[in-house]
MDTraj code that builds the backbone (N, CA, C; nanometers):
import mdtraj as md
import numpy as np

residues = "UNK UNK UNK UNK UNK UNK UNK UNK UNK UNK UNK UNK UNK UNK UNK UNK UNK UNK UNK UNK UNK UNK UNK UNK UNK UNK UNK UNK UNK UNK UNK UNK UNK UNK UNK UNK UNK UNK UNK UNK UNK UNK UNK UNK UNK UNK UNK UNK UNK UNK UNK UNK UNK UNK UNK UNK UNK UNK UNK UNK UNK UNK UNK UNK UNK UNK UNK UNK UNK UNK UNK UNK UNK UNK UNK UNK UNK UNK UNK UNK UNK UNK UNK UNK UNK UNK UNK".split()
xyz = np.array([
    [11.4219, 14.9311, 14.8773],
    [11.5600, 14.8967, 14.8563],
    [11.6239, 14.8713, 14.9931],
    [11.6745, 14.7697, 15.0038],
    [11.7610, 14.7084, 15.1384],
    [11.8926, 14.7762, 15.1416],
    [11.9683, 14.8466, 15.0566],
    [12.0851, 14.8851, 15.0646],
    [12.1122, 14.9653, 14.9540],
    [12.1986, 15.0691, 14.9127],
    [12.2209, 15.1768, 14.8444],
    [12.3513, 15.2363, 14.8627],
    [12.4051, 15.2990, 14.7893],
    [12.5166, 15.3750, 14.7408],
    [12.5291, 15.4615, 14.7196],
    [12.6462, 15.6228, 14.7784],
    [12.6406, 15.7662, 14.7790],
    [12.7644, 15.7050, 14.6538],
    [12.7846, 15.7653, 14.5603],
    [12.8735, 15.7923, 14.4046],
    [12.9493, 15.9011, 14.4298],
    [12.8893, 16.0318, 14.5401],
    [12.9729, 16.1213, 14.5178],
    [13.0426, 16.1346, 14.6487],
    [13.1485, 16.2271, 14.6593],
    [13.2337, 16.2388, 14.7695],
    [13.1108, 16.3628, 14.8363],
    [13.1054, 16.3260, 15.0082],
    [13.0343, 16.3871, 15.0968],
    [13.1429, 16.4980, 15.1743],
    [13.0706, 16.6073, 15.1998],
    [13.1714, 16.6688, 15.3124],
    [13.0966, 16.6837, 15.4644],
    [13.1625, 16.7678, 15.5355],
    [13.1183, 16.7787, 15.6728],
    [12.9990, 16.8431, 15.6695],
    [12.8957, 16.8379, 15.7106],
    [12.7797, 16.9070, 15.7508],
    [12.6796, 16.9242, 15.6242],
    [12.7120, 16.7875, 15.5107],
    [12.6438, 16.7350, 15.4159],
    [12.4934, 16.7090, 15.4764],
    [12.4552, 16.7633, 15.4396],
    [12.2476, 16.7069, 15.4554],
    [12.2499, 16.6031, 15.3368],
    [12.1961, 16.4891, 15.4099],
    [12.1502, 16.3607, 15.3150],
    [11.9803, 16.3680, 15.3543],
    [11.8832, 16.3285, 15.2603],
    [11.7925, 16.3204, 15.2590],
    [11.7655, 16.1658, 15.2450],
    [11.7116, 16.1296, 15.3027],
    [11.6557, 15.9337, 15.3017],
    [11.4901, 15.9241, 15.3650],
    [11.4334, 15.8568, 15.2724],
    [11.3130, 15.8097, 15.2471],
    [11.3032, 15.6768, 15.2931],
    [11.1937, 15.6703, 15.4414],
    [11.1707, 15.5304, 15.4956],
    [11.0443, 15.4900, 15.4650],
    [11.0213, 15.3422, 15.4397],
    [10.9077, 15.2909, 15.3857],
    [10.8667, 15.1700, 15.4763],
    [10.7572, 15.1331, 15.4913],
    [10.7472, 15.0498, 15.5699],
    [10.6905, 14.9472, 15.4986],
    [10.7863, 14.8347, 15.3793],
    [10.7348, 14.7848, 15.3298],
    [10.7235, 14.6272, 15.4280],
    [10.8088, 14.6645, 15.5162],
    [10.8375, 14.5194, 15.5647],
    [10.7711, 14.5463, 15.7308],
    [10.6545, 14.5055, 15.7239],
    [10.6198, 14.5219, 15.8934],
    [10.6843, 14.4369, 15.9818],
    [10.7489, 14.4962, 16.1199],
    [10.8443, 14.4730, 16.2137],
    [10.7489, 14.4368, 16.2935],
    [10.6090, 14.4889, 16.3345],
    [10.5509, 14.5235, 16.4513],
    [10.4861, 14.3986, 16.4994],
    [10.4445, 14.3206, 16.4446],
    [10.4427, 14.2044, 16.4564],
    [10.4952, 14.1116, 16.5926],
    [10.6016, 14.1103, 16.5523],
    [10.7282, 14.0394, 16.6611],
    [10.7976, 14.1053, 16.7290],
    [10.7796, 14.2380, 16.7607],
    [10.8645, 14.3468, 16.8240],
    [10.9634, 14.3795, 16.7968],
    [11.0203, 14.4085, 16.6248],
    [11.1250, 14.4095, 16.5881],
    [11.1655, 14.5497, 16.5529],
    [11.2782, 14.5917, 16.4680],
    [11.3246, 14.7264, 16.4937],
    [11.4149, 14.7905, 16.3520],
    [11.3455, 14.8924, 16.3228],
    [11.4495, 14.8851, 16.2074],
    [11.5752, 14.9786, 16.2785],
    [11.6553, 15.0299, 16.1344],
    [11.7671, 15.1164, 16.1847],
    [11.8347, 15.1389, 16.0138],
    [11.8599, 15.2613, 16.0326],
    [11.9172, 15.3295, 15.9512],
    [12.0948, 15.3434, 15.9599],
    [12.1764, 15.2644, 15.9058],
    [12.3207, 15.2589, 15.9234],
    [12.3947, 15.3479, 15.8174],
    [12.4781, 15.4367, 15.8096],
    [12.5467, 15.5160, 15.7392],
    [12.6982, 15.4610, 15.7650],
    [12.7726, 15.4172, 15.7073],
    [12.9233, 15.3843, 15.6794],
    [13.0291, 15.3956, 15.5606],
    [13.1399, 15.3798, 15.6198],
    [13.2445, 15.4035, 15.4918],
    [13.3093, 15.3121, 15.4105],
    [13.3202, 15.3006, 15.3192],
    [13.4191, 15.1799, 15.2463],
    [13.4754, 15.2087, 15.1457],
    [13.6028, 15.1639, 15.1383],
    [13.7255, 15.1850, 15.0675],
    [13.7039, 15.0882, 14.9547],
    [13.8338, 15.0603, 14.8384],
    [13.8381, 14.9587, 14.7992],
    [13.8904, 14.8479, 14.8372],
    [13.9391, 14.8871, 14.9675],
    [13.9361, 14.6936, 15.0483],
    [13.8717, 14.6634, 15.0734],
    [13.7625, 14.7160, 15.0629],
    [13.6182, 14.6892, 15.1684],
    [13.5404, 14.7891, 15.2686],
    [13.5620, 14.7239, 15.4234],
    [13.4873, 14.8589, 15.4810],
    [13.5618, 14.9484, 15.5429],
    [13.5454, 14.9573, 15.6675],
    [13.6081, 15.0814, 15.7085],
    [13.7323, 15.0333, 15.7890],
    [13.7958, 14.8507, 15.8176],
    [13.8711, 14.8124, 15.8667],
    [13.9592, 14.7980, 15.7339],
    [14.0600, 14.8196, 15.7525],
    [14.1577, 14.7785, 15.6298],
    [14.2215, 14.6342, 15.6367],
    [14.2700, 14.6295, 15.8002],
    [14.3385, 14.5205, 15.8569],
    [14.2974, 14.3819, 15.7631],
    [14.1810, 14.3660, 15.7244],
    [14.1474, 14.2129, 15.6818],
    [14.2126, 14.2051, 15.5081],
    [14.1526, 14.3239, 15.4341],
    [14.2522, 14.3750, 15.3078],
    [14.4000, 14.3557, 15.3149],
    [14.4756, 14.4038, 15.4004],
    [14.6040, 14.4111, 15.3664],
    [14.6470, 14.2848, 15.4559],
    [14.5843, 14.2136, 15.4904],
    [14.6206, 14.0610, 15.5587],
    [14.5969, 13.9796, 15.4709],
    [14.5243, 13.9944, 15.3535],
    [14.4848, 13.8995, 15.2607],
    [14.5847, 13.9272, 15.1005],
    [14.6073, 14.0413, 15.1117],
    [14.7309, 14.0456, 15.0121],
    [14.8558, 14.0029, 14.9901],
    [14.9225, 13.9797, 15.1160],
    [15.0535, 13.9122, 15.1570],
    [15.0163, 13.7505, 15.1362],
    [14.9072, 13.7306, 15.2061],
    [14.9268, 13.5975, 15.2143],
    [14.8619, 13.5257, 15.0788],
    [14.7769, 13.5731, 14.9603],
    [14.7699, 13.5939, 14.8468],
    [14.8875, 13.5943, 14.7252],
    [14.9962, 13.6499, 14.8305],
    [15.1552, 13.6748, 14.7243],
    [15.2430, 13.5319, 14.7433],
    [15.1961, 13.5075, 14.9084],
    [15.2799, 13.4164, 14.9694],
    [15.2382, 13.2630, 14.8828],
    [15.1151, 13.2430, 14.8721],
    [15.0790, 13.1656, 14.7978],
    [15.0884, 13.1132, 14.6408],
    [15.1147, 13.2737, 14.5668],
    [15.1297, 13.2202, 14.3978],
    [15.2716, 13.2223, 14.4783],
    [15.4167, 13.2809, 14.5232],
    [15.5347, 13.2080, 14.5107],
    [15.5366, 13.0732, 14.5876],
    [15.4762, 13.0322, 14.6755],
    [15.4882, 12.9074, 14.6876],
    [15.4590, 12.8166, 14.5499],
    [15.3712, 12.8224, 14.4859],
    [15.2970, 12.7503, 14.4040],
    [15.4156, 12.7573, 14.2991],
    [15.4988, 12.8942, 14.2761],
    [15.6070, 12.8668, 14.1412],
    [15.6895, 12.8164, 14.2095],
    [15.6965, 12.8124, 14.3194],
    [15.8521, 12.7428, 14.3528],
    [15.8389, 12.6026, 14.3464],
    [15.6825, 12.5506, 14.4221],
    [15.6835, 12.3835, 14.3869],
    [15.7089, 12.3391, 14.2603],
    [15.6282, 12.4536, 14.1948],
    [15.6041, 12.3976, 14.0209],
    [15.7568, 12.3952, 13.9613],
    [15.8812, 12.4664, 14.0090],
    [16.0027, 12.4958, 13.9690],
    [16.0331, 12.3671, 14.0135],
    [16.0509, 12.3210, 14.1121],
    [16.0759, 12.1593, 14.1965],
    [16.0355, 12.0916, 14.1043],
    [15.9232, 12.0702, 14.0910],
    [15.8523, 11.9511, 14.0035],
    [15.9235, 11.9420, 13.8497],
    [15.9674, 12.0699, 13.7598],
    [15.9852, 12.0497, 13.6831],
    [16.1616, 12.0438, 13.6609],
    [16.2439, 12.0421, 13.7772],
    [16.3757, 12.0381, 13.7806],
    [16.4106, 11.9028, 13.8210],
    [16.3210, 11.8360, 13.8790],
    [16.3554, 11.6862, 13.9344],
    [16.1394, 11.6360, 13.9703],
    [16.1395, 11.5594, 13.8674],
    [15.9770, 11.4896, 13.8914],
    [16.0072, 11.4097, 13.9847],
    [15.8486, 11.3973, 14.0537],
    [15.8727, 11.2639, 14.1110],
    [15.7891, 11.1889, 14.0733],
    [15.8452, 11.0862, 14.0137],
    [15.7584, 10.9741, 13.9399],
    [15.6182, 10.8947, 14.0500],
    [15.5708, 10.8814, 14.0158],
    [15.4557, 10.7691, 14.1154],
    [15.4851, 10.6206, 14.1003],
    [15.5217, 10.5574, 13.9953],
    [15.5588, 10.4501, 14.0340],
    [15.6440, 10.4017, 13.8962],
    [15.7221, 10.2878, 13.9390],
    [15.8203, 10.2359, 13.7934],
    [15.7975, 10.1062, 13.8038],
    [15.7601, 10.0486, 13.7358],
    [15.7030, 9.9253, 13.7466],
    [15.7950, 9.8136, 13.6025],
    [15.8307, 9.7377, 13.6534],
    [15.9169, 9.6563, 13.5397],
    [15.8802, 9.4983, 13.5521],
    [15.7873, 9.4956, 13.4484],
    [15.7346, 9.3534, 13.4232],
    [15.8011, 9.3090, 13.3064],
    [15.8499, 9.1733, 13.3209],
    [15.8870, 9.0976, 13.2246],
    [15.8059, 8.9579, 13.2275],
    [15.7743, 8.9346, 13.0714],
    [15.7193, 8.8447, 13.0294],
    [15.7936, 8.7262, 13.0203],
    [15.7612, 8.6063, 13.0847],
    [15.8540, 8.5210, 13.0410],
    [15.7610, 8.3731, 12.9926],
])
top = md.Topology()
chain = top.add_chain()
for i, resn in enumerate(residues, 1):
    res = top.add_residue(resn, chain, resSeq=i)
    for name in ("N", "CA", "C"):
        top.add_atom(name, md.element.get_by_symbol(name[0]), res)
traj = md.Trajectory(xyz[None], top)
């Protein structure tokens, strides 16, 4: 497994147990594994900044979109009027 998930809440001086496998040989090309442990919220990871930058401008966007759509439907603007007469 390339990646995995703790479900429960951890505390300080939690012992995690993890099982390494060497299904993928590195040694080859002089490569390296590594074991990463991190946190993530429901914005994502452990930066919030990109979450709560994407919510505003997410809001900013559906009221733009009702306000054009309010425009459009208080005064259209036609594409073209065309008046042919047959003679």
């Amino acid at each position: 497994m390339l990646y995995s998930r703790i479900e429960q809440d951890l505390q300080a001086n939690d012992l995690i147990h993890v099982t390494l496998e060497n299904n993928y040989n590195t040694y080859n090309f002089g490569g390296k594994k590594m074991l990463v442990l991190s946190t993530a919220s429901w914005l994502g990871g452990k930066n919030d900044f990109l979450g709560l930058l994407i919510l505003p401008v997410g809001g900013m966007c559906f009221f733009l979109a009702m306000f054009f759509a309010l425009i459009y439907l208080l005064k259209p603007r036609y594409v073209c009027t065309l008046h042919i007469t047959l003679s």
